[in-house]
DRENMI-219613 format. One line per field, with one value per residue (C-alpha): residue number from 1; residue in three letters; x, y, z. Coordinates in steps of 0.05 Angstrom, whole numbers. Example, Ala and Ser with C-alpha at 12.3 -4.5 7.8 and 13.67 -1.06 7.14 Angstrom:
<sites>
nr	c(1 2)
rest	c(ALA SER)
xx	c(246 273)
yy	c(-90 -21)
zz	c(156 143)
</sites>
This chain:
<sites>
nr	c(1 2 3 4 5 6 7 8 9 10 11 12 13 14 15 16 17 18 19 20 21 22 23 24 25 26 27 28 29 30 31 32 33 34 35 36 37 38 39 40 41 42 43 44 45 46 47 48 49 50 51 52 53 54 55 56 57 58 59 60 61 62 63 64 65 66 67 68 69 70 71 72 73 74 75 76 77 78 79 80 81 82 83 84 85 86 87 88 89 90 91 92 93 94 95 96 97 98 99 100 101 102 103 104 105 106 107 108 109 110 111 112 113 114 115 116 117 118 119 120 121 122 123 124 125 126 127 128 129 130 131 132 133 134 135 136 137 138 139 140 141 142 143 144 145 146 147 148 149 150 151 152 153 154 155 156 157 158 159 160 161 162 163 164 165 166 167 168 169 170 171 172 173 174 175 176 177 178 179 180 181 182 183 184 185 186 187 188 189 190 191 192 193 194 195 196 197 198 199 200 201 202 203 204 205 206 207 208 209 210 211 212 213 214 215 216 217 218 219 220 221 222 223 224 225 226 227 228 229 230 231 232 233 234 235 236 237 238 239 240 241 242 243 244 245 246 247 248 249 250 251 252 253 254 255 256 257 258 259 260 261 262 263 264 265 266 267 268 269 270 271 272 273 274 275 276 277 278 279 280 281 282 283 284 285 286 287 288 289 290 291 292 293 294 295 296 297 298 299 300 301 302 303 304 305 306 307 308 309 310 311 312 313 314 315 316 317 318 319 320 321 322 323 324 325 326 327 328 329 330 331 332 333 334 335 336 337 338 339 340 341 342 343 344 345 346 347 348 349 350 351 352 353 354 355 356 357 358 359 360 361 362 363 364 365 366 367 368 369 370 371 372 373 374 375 376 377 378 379 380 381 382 383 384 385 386 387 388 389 390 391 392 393 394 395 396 397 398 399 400 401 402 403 404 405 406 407 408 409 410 411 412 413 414 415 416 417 418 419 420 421 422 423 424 425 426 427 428 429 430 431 432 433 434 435 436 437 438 439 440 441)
rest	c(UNK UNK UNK UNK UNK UNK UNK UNK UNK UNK UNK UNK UNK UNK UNK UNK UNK UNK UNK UNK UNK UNK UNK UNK UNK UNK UNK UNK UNK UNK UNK UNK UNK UNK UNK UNK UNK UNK UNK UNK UNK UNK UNK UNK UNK UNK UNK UNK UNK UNK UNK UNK UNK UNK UNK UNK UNK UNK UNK UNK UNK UNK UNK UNK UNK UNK UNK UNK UNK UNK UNK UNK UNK UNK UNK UNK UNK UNK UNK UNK UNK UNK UNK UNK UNK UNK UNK UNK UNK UNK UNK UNK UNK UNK UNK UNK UNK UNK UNK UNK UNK UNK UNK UNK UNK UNK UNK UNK UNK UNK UNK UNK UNK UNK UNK UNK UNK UNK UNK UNK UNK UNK UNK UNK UNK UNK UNK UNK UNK UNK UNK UNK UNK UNK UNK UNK UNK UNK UNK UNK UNK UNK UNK UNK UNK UNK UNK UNK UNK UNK UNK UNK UNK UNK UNK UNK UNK UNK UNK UNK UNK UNK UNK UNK UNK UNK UNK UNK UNK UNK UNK UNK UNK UNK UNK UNK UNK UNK UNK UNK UNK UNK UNK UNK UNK UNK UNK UNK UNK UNK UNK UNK UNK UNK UNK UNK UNK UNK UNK UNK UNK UNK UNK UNK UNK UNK UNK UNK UNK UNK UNK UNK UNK UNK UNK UNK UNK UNK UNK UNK UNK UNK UNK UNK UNK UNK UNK UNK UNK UNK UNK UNK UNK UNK UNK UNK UNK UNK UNK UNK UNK UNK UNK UNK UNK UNK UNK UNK UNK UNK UNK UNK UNK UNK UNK UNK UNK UNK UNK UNK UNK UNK UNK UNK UNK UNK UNK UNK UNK UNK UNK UNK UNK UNK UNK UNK UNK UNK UNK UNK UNK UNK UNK UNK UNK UNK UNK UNK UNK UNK UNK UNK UNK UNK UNK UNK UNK UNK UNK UNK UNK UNK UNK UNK UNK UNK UNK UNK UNK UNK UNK UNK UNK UNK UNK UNK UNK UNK UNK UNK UNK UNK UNK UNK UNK UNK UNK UNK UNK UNK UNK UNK UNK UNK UNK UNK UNK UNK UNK UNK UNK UNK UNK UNK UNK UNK UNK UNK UNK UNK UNK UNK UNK UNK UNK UNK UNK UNK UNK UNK UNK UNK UNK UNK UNK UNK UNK UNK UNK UNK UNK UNK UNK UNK UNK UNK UNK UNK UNK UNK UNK UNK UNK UNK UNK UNK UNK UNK UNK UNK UNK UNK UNK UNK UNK UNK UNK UNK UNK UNK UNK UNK UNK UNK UNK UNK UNK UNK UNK UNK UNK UNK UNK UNK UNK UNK UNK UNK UNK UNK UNK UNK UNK UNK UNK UNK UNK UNK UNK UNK UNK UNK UNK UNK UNK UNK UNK UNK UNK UNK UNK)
xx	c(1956 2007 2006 2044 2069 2125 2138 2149 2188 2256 2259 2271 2252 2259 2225 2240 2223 2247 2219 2241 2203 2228 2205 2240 2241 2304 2332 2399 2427 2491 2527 2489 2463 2392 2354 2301 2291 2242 2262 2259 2328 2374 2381 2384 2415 2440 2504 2487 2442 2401 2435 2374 2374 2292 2281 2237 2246 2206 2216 2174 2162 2196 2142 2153 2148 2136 2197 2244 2208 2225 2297 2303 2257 2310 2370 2341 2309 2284 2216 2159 2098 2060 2122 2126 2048 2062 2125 2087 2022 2023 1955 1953 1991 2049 2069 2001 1992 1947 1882 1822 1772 1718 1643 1619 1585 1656 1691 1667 1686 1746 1758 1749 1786 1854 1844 1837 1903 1937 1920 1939 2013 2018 1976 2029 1968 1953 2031 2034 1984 2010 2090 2059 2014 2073 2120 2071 2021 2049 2114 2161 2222 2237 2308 2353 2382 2449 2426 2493 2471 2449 2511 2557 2513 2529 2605 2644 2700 2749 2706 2685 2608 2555 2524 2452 2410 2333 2287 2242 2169 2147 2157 2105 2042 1990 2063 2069 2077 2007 2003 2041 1982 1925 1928 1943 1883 1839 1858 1838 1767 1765 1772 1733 1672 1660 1635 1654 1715 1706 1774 1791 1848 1882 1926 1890 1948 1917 1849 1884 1921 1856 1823 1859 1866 1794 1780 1829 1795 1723 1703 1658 1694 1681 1734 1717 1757 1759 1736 1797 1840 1797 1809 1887 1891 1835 1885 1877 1809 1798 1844 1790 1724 1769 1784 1713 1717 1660 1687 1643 1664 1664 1664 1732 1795 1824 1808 1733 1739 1759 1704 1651 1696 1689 1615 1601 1632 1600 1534 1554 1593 1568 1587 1637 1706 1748 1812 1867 1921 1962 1999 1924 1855 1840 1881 1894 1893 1962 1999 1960 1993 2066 2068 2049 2092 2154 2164 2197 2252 2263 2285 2335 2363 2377 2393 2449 2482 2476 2504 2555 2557 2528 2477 2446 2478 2418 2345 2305 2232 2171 2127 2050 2004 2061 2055 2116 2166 2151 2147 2221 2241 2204 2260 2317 2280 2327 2392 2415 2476 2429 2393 2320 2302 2225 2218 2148 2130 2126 2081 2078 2125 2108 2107 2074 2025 1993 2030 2038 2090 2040 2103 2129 2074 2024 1987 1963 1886 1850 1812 1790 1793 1867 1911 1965 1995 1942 1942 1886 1867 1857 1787 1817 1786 1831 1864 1877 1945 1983 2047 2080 2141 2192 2229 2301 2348 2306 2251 2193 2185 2104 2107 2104 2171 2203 2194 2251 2290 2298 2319 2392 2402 2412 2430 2491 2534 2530 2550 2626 2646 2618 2557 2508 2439 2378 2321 2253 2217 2145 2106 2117 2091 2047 1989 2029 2044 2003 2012 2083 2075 2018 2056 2092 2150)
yy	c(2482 2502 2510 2454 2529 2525 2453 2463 2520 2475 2430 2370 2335 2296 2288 2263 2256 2250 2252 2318 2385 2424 2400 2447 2451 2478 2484 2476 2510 2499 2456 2379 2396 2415 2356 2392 2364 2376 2346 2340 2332 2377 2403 2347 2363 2316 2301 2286 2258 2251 2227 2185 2114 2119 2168 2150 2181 2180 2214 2269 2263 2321 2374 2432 2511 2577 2598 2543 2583 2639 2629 2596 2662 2705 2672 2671 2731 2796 2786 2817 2841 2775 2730 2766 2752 2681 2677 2717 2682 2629 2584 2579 2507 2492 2424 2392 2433 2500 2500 2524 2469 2517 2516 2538 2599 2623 2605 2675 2720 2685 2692 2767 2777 2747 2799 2864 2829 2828 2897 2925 2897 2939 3007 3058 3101 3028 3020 3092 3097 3023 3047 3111 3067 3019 3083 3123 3085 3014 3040 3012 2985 2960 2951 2898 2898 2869 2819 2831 2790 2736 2730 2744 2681 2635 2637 2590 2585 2602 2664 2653 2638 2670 2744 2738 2795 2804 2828 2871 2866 2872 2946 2959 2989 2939 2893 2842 2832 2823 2893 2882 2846 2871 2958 2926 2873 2930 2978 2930 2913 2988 2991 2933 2972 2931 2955 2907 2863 2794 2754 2696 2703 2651 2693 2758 2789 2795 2806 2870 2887 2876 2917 2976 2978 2973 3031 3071 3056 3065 2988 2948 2900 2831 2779 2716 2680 2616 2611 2576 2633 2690 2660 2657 2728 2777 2835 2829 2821 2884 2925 2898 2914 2984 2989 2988 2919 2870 2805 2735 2678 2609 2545 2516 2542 2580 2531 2527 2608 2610 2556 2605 2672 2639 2621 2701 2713 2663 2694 2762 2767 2828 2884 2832 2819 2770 2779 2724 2738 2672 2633 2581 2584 2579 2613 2670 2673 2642 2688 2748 2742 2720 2772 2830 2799 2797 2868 2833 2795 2860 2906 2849 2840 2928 2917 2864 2896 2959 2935 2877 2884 2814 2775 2737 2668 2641 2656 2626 2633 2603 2575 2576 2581 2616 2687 2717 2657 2672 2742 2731 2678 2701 2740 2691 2634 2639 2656 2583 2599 2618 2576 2587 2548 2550 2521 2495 2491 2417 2420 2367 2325 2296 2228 2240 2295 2354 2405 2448 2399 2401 2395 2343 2296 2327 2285 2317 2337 2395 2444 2508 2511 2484 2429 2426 2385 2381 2344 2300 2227 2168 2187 2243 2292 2356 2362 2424 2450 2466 2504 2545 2583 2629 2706 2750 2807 2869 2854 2805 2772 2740 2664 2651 2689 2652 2578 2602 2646 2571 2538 2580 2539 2482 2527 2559 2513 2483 2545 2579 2636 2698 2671 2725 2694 2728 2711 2745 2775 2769 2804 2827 2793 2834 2790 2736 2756 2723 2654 2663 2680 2625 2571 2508 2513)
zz	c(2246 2202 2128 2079 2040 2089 2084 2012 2007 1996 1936 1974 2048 2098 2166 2224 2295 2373 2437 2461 2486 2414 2343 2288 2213 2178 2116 2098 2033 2031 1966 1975 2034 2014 2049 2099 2177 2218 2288 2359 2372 2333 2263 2208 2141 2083 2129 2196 2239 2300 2367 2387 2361 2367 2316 2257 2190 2127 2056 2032 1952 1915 1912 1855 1886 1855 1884 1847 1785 1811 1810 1740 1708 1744 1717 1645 1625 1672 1698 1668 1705 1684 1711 1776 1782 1770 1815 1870 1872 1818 1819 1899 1893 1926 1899 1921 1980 1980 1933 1933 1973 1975 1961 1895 1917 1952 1891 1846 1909 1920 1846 1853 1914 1881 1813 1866 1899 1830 1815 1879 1866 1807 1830 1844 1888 1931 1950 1967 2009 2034 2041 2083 2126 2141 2155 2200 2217 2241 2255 2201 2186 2256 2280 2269 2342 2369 2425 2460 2528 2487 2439 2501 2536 2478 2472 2484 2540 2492 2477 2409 2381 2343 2338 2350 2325 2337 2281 2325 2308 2373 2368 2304 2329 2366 2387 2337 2262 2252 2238 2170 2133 2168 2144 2070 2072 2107 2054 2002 2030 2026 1962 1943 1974 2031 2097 2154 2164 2196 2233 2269 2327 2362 2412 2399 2371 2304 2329 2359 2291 2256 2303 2292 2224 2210 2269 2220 2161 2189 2167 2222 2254 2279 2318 2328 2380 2417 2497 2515 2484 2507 2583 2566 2528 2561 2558 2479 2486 2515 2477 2399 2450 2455 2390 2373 2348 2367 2402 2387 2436 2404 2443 2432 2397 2342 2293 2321 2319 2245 2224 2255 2212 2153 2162 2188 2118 2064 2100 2073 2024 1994 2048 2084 2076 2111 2128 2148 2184 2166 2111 2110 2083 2000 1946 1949 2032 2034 1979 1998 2073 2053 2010 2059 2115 2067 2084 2148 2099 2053 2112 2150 2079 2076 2149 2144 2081 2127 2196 2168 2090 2070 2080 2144 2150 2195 2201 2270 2265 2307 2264 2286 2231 2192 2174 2217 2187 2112 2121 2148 2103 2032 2014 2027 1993 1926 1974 1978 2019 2081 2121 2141 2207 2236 2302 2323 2399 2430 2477 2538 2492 2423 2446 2516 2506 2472 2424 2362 2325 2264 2212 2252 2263 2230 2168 2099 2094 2075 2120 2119 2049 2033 2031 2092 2145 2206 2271 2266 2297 2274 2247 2214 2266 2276 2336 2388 2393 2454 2469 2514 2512 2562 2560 2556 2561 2571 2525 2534 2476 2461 2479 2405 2396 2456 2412 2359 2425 2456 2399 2412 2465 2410 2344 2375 2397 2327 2292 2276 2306 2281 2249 2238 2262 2261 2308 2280 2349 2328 2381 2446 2512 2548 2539 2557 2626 2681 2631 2649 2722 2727 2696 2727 2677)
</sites>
């Protein structure tokens, strides 16, 4: 499932769908084109449309974002610590997205958990110790890297087309982003006294991230993961069991796994911390994440003003559960003159079978502990989501990754020549391997 935080990043919407094995969202910031699409087809802004005559279309109410505040604060005044606060985390609502659905006895720790977060924004020792972490520890910043086979693959005939550029987090330490949030939120249980750190992973990626940071910081750690992604992603499973991490199956998926986390947590919250490694869960999960993934946005900004003097004109994400597409997109969110484009993964089809479209088809309900989109039934049961995705010029990108790599294959024709796009590679694909080599596609 994916978190409505995303969905209401843009100050206006509209969604739409068509049967077709890629569902995106994108946002389009150019002068009255600010109308948001999420599609099967092909990008959708304010002036065009799909191509398929079947595609159904609904309006999505105006919804109000800290980040339109944080644009009208920073054209009035400079931002004191208080309106940074309130731009950066606000009350955990995102129009009427986010929240705090919680039980009353997580409502105190949850409470407590957002003041350390506040204070740790503003504690020159915490960021630090953080900056030196991300530097020598995870491996940071990662390069912005001139895909030239790709942007040679999507000229035209007459030669011209886009320059496609890959943010690389598949190079941090443990092969994916995940890494980012994981040493801050470890350091902050730290400091918070606790002893153990419990997690939920889906493709084990953050399992491993969590993993690591928690053998670094002597905590006790415990991963709960589903059985159908501990068959798919054994490879990660062994590397946490290495990393000294205990590894609790739990019938179903990643959703079923984060149900149990949570539980493991509520149990003990005294010595126990638990730590979320995407943009969902209760306030302040969702702020707590963007805001230690935004390290991602910050360096491709420095990068682009480094390697071409201005600004990206495109950003490509996947979009999962969200963590790797704000941490990309945070920074841009006030920059109205580039566009931010998140592509989900479709599955079998989103009319025909199973997938991950949960911004395209997905309906509004809370779950663990916030209000988003979700795939659910007509009982309002959730749903399992299903994707798969492919890989490219020298570097094997993680199936997640390979969602917003495809979507180039529809972005570029579309774009002028020159356009600097920026494709965020989220994790590498090692533990994606025998999927590949096993798979019918």
């Amino acid at each position: 499932m994916a978190c409505g935080t995303i969905k209401t990043l843009f100050t206006s919407h509209k969604v739409c769908s068509a049967p077709c094995h890629w569902s995106t969202t994108a946002k389009t910031r150019r002068p009255g084109r600010d109308s948001v699409a999420i599609c099967g087809a092909r990008v959708v802004d304010g002036n065009t449309s799909t191509t398929n005559s079947t595609t159904t279309v609904k309006e999505v109410p105006l919804e109000t974002s800290p980040f339109t505040l944080s644009r009208s604060l920073t054209k009035s005044r400079t931002l004191t610590h208080h309106d940074q606060e309130r731009v950066l985390i606000g009350n955990g609502k995102f129009g009427r997205f986010g929240g705090k659905f919680v039980p009353e006895t997580l409502v105190a720790c949850l409470n407590d958990l957002e003041a350390e977060f506040r204070s740790v924004l503003h504690d020159t020792q915490f960021q630090v110790e953080l900056e030196t972490a991300l530097r020598d520890y995870v491996g940071r910043e990662t390069p912005l890297y001139l895909a030239e086979r790709l942007t040679e693959h999507y000229k035209s005939s007459s030669g011209e087309g886009p320059e496609i550029y890959l943010k690389r987090e598949d190079l941090t330490h443990g092969g994916a982003h995940k890494m980012n949030n994981a040493i801050a939120q470890a350091m902050i249980a730290r400091r918070m006294g606790r002893t153990s750190v419990v997690a939920a992973t889906g493709a084990g990626q953050h399992g491993v991230a969590t993993a690591a940071a928690c053998a670094k910081l002597s905590l006790e750690c415990t991963i709960f993961m589903g059985t159908k992604d501990t068959e798919k992603q054994s490879s990660n499973v062994l590397l946490m069991k290495l990393l000294g991490a205990q590894v609790i199956t739990v019938e179903g998926n990643f959703k079923d796994a984060s149900s149990e986390a949570m539980r493991n947590w509520a149990n003990n919250l005294e010595t126990s911390y638990y730590l979320p490694g995407t943009v969902v869960g209760p306030h302040p999960c969702p702020s707590m994440v963007r805001e230690f993934q935004s390290v991602i946005g910050k360096e491709t900004r420095k990068q682009a003003m480094e390697k071409w003097g201005r600004k990206p004109d495109v950003l490509v994400a996947c979009v999962g559960s969200g963590s790797n597409a704000l941490g990309l997109f945070h920074e841009f969110i006030g920059d109205e003159d580039v566009r931010l484009i998140g592509v989900e993964g479709a599955g079998t089809g989103l009319d025909s079978g199973p997938h991950s479209a949960t911004l395209a088809r997905g309906e509004v309900g809370v779950y663990h502990g916030a209000m988003s989109y979700l795939l659910q039934d007509n009982d309002g049961q959730i749903l399992g989501p299903h994707s798969i995705g492919v890989g490219l010029e020298g570097i094997f990108p993680a199936l997640e990754a390979s969602h917003a790599l495809a979507y180039l294959n529809k972005l570029c024709p579309t774009l002028l020549n020159g356009t600097k796009v920026v494709v965020n590679c989220s994790g590498r694909g090692d533990k994606d391997a025998a999927i590949v080599f096993n798979s019918s596609l």
